[in-house]
C-alpha positions as CSV (number, residue, x, y, z in Angstrom):
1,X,18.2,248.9,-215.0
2,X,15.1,248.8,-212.7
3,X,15.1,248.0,-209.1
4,X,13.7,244.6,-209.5
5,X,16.2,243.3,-211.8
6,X,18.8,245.1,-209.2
7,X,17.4,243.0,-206.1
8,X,17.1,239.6,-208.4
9,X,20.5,238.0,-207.4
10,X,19.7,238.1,-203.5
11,X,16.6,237.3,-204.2
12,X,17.2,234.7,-205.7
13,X,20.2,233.6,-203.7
14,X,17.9,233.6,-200.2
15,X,15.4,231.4,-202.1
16,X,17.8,228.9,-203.1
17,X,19.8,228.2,-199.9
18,X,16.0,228.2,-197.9
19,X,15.1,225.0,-199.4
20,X,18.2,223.4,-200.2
21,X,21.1,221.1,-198.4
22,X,24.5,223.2,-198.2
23,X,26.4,222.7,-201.3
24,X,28.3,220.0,-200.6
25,X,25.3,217.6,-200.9
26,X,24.3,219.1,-204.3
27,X,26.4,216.6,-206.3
28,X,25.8,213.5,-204.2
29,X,23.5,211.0,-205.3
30,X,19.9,210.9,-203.5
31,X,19.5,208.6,-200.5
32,X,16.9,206.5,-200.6
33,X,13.5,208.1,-198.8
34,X,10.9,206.6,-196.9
35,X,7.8,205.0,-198.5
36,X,5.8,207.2,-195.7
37,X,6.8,210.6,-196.6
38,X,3.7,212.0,-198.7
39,X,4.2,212.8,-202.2
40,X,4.0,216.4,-203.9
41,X,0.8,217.8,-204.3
42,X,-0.7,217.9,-207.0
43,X,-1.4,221.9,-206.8
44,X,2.0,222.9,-206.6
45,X,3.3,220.1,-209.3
46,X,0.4,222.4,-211.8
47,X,1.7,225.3,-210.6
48,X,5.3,224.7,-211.6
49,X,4.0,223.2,-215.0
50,X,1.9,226.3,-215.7
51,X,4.6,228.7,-214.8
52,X,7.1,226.8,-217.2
53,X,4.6,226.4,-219.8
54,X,4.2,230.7,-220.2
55,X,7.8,230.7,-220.1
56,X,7.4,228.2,-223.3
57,X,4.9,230.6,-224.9
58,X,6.7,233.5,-223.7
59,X,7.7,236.4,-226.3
60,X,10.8,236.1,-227.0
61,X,11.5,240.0,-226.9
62,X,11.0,239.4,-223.3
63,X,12.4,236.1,-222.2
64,X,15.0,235.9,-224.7
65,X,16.3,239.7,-224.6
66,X,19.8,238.5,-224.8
67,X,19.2,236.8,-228.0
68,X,18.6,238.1,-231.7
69,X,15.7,235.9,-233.5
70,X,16.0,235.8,-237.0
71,X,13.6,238.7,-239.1
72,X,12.4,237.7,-243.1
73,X,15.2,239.5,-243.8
74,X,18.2,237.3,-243.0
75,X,15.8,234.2,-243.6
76,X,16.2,235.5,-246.9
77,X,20.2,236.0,-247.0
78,X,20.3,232.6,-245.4
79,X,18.1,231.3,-248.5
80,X,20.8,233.3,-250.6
81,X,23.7,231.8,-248.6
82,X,22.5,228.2,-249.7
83,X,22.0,229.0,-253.4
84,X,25.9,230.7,-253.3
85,X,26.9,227.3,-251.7
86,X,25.4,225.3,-254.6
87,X,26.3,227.2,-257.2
88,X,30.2,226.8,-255.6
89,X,29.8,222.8,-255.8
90,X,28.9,222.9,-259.1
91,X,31.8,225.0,-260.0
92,X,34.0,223.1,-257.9
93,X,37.3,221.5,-259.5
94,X,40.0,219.2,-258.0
95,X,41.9,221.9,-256.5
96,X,38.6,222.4,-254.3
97,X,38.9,219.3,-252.8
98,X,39.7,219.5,-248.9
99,X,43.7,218.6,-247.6
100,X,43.7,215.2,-246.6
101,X,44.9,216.2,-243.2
102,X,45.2,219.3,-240.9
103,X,47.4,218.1,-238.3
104,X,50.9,218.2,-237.1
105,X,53.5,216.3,-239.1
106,X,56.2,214.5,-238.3
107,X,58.3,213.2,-235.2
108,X,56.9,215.2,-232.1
109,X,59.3,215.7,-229.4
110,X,57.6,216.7,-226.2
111,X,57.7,220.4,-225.4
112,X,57.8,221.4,-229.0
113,X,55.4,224.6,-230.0
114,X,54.7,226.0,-232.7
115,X,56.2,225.6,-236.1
116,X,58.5,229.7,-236.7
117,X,59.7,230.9,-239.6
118,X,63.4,232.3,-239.1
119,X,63.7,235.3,-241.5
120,X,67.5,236.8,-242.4
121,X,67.8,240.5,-241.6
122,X,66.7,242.8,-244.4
123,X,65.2,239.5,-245.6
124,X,61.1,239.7,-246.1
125,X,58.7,237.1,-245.7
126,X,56.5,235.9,-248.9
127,X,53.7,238.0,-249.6
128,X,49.9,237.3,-249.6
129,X,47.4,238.5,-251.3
130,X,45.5,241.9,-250.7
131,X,41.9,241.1,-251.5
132,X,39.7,237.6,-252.5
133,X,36.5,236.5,-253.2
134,X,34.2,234.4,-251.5
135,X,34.4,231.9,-254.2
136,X,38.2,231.8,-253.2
137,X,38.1,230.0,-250.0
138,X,35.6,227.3,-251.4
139,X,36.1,223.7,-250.4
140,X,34.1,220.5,-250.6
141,X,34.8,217.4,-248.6
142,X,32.4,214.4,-250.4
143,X,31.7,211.1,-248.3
144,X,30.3,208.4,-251.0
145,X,29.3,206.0,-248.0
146,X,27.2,203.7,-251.4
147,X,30.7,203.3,-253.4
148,X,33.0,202.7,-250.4
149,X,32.2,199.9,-247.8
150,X,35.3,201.0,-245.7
151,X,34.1,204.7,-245.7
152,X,30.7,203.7,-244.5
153,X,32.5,201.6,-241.7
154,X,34.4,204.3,-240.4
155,X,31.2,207.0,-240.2
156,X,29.0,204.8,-239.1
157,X,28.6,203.7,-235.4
158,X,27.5,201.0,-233.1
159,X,23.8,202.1,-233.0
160,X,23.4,202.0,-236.7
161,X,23.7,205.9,-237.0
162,X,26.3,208.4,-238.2
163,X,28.7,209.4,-236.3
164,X,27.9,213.2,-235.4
165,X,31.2,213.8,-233.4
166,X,33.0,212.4,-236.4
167,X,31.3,214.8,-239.1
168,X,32.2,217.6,-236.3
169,X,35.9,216.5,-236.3
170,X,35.8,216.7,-240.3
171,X,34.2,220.3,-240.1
172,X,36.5,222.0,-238.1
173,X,39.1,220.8,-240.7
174,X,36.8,222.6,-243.2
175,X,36.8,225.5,-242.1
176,X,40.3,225.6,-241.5
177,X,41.0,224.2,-244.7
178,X,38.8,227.8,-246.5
179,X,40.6,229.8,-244.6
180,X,44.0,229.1,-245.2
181,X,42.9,228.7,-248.6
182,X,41.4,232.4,-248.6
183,X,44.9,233.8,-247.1
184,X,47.0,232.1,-248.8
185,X,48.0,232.8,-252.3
186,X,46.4,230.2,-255.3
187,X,47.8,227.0,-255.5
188,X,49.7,227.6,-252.1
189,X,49.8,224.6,-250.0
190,X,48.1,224.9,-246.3
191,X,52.3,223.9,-245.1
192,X,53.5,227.0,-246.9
193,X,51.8,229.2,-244.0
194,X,54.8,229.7,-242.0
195,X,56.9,231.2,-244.9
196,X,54.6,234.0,-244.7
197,X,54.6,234.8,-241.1
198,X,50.9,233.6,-239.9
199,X,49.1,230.4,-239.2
200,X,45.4,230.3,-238.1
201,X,43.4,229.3,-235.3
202,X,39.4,228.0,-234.7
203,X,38.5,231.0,-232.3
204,X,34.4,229.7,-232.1
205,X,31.9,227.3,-233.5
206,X,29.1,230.0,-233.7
207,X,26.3,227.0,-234.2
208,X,25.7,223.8,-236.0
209,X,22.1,223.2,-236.5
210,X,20.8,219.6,-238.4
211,X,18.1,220.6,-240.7
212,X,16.8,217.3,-241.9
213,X,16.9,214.0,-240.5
214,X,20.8,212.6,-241.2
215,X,19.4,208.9,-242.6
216,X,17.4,208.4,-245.3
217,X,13.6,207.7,-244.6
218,X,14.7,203.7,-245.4
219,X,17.7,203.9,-242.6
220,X,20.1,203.6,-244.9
221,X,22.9,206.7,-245.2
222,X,23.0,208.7,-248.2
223,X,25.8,210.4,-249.8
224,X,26.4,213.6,-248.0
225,X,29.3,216.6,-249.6
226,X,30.2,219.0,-246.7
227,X,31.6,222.4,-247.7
228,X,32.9,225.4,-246.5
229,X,33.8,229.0,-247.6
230,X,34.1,232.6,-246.4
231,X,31.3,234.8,-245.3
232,X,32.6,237.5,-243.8
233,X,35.9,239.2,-242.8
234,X,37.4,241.5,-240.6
235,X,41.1,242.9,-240.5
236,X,42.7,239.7,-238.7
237,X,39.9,237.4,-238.7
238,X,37.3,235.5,-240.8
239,X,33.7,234.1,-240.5
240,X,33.4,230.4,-242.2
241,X,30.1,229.3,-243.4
242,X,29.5,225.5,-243.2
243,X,26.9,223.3,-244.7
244,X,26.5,219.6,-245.4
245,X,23.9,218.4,-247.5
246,X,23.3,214.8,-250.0
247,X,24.9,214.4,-253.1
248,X,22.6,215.1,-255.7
249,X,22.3,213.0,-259.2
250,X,23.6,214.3,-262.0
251,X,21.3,217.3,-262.6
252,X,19.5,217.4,-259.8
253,X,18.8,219.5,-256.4
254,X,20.8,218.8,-253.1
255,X,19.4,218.6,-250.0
256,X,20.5,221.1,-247.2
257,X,20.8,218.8,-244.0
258,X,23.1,221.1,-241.4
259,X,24.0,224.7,-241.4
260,X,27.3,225.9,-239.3
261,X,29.2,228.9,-238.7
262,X,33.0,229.0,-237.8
263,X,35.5,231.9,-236.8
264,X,39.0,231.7,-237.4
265,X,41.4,233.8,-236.2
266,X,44.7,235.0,-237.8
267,X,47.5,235.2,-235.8
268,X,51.7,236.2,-236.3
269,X,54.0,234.0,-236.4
270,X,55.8,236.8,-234.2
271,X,52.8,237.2,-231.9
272,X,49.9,239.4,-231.7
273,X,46.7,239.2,-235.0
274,X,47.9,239.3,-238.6
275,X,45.8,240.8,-241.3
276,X,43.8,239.1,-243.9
277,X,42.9,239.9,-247.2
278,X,39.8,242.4,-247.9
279,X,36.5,240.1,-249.2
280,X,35.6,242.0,-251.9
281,X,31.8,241.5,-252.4
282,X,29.9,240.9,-255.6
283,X,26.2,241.3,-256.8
284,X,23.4,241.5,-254.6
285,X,23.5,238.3,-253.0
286,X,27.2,238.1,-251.7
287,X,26.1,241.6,-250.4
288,X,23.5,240.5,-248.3
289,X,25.9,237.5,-247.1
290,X,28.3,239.6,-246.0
291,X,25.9,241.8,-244.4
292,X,24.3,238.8,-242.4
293,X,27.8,238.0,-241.0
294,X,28.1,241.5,-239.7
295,X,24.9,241.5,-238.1
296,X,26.0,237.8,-236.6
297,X,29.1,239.5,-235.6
298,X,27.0,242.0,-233.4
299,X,25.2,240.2,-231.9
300,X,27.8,237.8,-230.5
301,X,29.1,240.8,-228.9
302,X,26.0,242.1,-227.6
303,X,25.1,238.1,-226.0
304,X,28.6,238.2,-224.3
305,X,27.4,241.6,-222.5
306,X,24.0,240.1,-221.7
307,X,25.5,236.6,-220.5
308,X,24.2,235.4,-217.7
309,X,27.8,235.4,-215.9
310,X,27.5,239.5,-216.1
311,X,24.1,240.1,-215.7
312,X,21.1,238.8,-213.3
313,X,18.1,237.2,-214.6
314,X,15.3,239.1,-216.3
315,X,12.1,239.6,-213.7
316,X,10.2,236.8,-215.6
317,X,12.5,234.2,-215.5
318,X,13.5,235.1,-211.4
319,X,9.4,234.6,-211.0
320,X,9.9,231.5,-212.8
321,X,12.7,230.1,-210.4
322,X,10.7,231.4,-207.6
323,X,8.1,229.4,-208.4
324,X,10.2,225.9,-209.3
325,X,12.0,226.3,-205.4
326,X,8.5,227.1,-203.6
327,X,6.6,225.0,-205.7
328,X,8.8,222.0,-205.4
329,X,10.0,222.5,-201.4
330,X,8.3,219.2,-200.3
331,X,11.1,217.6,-202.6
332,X,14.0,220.4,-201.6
333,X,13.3,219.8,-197.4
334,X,13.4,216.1,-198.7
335,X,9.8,216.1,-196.9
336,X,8.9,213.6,-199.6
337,X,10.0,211.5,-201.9
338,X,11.6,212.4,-205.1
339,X,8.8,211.6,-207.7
340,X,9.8,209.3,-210.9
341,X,9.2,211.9,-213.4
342,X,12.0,214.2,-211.4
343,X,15.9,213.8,-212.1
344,X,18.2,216.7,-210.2
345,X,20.8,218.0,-212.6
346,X,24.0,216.9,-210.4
347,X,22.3,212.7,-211.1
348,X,22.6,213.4,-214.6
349,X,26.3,213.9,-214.7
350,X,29.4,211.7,-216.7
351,X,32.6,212.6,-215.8
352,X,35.9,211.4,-218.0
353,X,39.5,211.6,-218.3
354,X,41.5,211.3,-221.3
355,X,45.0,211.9,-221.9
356,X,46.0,213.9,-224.8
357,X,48.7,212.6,-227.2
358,X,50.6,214.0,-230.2
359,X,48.7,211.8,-233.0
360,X,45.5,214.5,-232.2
361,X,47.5,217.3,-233.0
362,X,47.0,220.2,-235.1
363,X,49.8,222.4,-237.3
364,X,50.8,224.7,-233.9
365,X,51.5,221.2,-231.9
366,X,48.1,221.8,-229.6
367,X,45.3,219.1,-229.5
368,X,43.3,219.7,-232.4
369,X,39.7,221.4,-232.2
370,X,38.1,219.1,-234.1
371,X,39.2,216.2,-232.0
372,X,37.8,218.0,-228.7
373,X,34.5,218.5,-230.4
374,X,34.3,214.7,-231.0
375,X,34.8,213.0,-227.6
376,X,32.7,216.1,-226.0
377,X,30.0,215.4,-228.5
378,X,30.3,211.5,-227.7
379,X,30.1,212.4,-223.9
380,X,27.2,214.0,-224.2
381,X,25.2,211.5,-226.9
382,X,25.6,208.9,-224.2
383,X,24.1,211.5,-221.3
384,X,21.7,212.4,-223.5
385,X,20.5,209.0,-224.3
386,X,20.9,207.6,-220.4
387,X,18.2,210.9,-219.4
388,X,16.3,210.1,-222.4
389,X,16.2,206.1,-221.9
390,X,16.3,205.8,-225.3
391,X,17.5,206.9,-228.6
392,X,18.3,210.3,-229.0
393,X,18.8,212.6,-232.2
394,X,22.0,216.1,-232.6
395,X,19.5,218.9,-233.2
396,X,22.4,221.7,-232.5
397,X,25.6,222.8,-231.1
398,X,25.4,226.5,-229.3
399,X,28.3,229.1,-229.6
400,X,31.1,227.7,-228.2
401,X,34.5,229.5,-227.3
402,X,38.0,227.8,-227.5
403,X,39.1,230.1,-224.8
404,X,42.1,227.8,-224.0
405,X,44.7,225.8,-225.7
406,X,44.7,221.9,-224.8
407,X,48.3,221.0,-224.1
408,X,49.7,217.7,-225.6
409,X,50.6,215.9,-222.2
410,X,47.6,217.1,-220.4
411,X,44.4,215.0,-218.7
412,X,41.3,216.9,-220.3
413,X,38.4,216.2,-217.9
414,X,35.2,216.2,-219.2
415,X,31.8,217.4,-217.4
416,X,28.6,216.5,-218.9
417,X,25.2,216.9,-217.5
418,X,21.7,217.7,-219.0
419,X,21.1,221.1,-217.6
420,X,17.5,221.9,-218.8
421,X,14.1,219.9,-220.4
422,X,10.5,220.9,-220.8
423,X,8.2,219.8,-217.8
424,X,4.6,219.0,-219.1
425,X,3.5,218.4,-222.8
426,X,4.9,215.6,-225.0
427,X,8.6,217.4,-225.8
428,X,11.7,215.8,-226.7
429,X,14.2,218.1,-226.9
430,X,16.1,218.9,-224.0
431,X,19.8,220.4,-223.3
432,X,23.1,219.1,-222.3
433,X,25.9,221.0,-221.4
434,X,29.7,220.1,-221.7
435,X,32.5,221.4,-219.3
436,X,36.0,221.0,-220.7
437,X,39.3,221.3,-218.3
438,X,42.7,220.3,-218.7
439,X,44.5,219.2,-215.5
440,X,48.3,219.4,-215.3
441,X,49.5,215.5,-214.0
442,X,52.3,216.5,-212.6
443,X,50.9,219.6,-210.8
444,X,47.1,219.1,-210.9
445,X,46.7,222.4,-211.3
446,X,43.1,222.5,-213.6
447,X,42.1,225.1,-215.9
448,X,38.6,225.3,-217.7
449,X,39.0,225.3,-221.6
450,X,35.8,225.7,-222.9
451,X,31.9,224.8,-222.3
452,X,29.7,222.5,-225.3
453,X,26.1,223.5,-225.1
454,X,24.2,220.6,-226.8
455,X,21.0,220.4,-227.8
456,X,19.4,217.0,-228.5
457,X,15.7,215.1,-229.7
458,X,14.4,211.9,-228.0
459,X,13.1,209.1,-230.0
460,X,10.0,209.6,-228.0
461,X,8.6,211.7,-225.5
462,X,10.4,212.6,-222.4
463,X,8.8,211.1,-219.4
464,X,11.0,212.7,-216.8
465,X,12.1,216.3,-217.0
466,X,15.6,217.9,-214.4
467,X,15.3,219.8,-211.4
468,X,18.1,222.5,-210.2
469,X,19.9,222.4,-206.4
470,X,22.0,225.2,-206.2
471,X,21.6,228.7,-207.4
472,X,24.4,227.5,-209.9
473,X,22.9,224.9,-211.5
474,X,19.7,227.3,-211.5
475,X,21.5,229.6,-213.5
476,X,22.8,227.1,-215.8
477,X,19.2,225.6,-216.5
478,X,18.1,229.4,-217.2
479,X,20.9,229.7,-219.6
480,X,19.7,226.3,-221.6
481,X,16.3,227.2,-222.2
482,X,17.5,230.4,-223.2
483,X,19.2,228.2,-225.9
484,X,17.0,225.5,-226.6
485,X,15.1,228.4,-227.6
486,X,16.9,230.7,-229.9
487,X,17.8,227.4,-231.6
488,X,14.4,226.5,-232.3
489,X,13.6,229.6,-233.5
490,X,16.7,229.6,-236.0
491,X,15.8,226.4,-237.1
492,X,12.7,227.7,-238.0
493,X,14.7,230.4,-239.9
494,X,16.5,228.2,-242.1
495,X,14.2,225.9,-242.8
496,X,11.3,228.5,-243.7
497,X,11.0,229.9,-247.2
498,X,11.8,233.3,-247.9
């Protein structure tokens, strides 16, 4: 590591707390500042914009070196990957059809965990399968919003557009829903699980990335089939490939609208992973699918490492805060007033509390995943849309972890704030971040679950852009446009022909 990127954190640290009010003012609403205090110049408002701008146009090999863009290569598997999925739907039967529901059953009696299986001595459990196929795992969830009024009234929300958070909730069923049906032995129901010793748990949303526009170019919703199956397996663990796309007439093409990746992770009923069946791999293009996943795999591993919680900024982007705290101090000594077109992150923020019941649970008696994905997603539509001022479009969800159980019981506390948009030009994508915690209500002791990195598109341009207090929040609107641009660049990926 060179000696610049060495000193960056101090740096960096003595350039924040120059400029800035301690800490405690960071998340405290501006007070109102006198008409007389001059406004920023207009050299150091170009030289902030300019600075931002050739990190825009940066290389990615340089400002993005934690990230992996996508080569023609897995362009080409993801092509691949799309014309597996098609070829599954057309083949698919009855007994493809998604569970109607992947939650707890029954009456819950608080305190209860996990479903066990109680085995007698020299007694063994059921056994499963020793390899599958990708074509194993397939299932296909179809939403005919034109033959069912009721249907169309439950996916469709108050602002005339589908609900997102909903078709979230309905994904991580999916994938949950190929992978037990990939472990599991044919014709087993997703119930029989225990008898065999294991059950199954959403360990990540690797992304969700929308494609196309959701609505038809009329308004109206069409028809959309959202699928799942196995891409990629390790010894206790498996990678689900999602897609949702319109339901084609008989004969025709369907249209790819969003792209996913889940991981699941298999886990003994006694404690500790339990193994999963081998993928065996067939012809060329299941080769290169499996391949891709691998190389996905990697790379998760190799972000983790380069995180911006383990390691310091690269010299580009500690020049680039440099610039946005000594270009901007007028605003930071509050030596003038905050200009129109400037929101700091911490006035951005919604904050709420929801208590968890039983109804959300899943099979192990824990709020379901799906369900968290839903009311995050909703928390962060309405920041998104209150920065914006006006409509906003999902473009993607970033890797999320579930690091942490959410207890039945519990008070999750949601955190959402946009943490990073473009400053000059006519964008409209911009990034808003999601902080998950349960609190205990009869302790209060808190506990951080998980983090949602959103990205979303205005209906117009963005006429304001967000400013950073702390070194914190600094970090975190580093971290966001390293996002917001991988994601554009995978989007490109997918959407480019091979």
């Amino acid at each position: 590591m060179s000696s610049v990127v060495r000193q960056t954190p101090a740096f960096l640290r003595q350039l924040a707390h120059a400029p800035i009010r301690p800490c405690t003012c960071a998340f405290a609403a501006s007070p109102a500042l006198p008409s007389s205090r001059r406004p920023i110049s207009s050299s150091s408002r170009q030289r902030i914009a300019s600075t931002v701008q050739r990190a825009e146009n940066a290389n990615p090999s340089t400002l993005l070196t934690e990230h992996s863009i996508p080569d023609a290569g897995s362009v080409s598997r993801v092509h691949r990957l799309m014309r597996l999925g098609e070829q599954l739907s057309r083949a698919a039967s009855e007994k493809n059809l998604m569970p109607a529901r992947l939650r707890g059953s029954g009456v819950y009696e608080r305190g209860q965990g996990a479903p066990h299986v109680e085995v007698a001595e020299g007694e063994e459990l059921a056994p499963l399968p020793t390899t599958r196929r990708m074509g194993d795992s397939y299932v296909q969830m179809d939403l005919r919003f034109s033959q069912d009024e009721s249907l169309h009234e439950q996916y469709v929300g108050g602002m005339s557009k589908v609900r997102m958070g909903r078709l979230m909730e309905d994904f991580d069923s999916l994938a949950g829903a190929a992978a037990y049906r990939y472990v599991l032995p044919d014709g087993a129901d997703i119930s029989e699980a225990t008898k065999h010793g294991f059950y199954l748990v959403t360990a990540a949303v690797d992304r969700m990335d929308l494609l196309r526009p959701l609505l038809n170019a009329d308004g109206t919703v069409p028809d959309l089939r959202l699928s799942s199956h196995v891409s990629y397996a390790t010894s206790s663990s498996l990678e689900i490939f999602v897609r949702m796309s319109t339901i084609p007439p008989k004969g025709g093409e369907s249209e790819t609208i969003l792209l996913g990746r889940f991981a699941m992770a298999c886990r003994s009923a006694k404690g500790g992973k339990h193994s999963v069946p081998q993928l065996l791999v067939e012809g060329p293009e299941e080769e290169a699918i499996f391949q891709m996943g691998k190389e996905m795999r990697d790379g998760k591993k190799k972000r983790t490492l380069q995180s911006l919680t383990k390691t310091p900024p690269t010299a580009e982007e500690a020049a680039m805060l440099h610039e946005i705290f000594i270009g901007n101090a007028e605003i930071y000594d509050r030596k003038t007033a905050t200009p129109k077109n400037v929101v700091w992150t911490s006035d951005t923020r919604i904050n709420s509390a929801t208590l968890m019941h039983p109804q959300e649970r899943n099979v192990h008696n824990k709020i379901f995943g799906g369900y968290l994905m839903r009311i995050a997603y909703e928390t962060a539509y309405s920041t998104a849309c209150l920065f914006a001022r006006s409509g906003v479009t999902f473009v993607s969800l970033d890797e999320l972890q579930f690091a942490q159980p959410v207890e039945i019981g519990s008070l999750l506390l949601l955190d959402s704030k946009v943490t990073f948009s473009p400053m000059q030009g006519e964008h409209r994508s911009f990034h808003v971040a999601v902080e998950a915690a349960t609190c205990d209500l009869y302790t209060g002791d808190k506990k951080i679950t998980n983090v949602f990195h959103f990205t979303f598109a205005a209906d117009k341009p963005l006429t304001r852009h967000v400013l950073p207090r702390s070194y914190r929040q600094a970090m975190q609107w580093l971290d966001a446009q390293r996002r917001r641009r991988v994601g554009i660049e995978v989007r490109k990926g997918y959407v480019q022909a091979p």
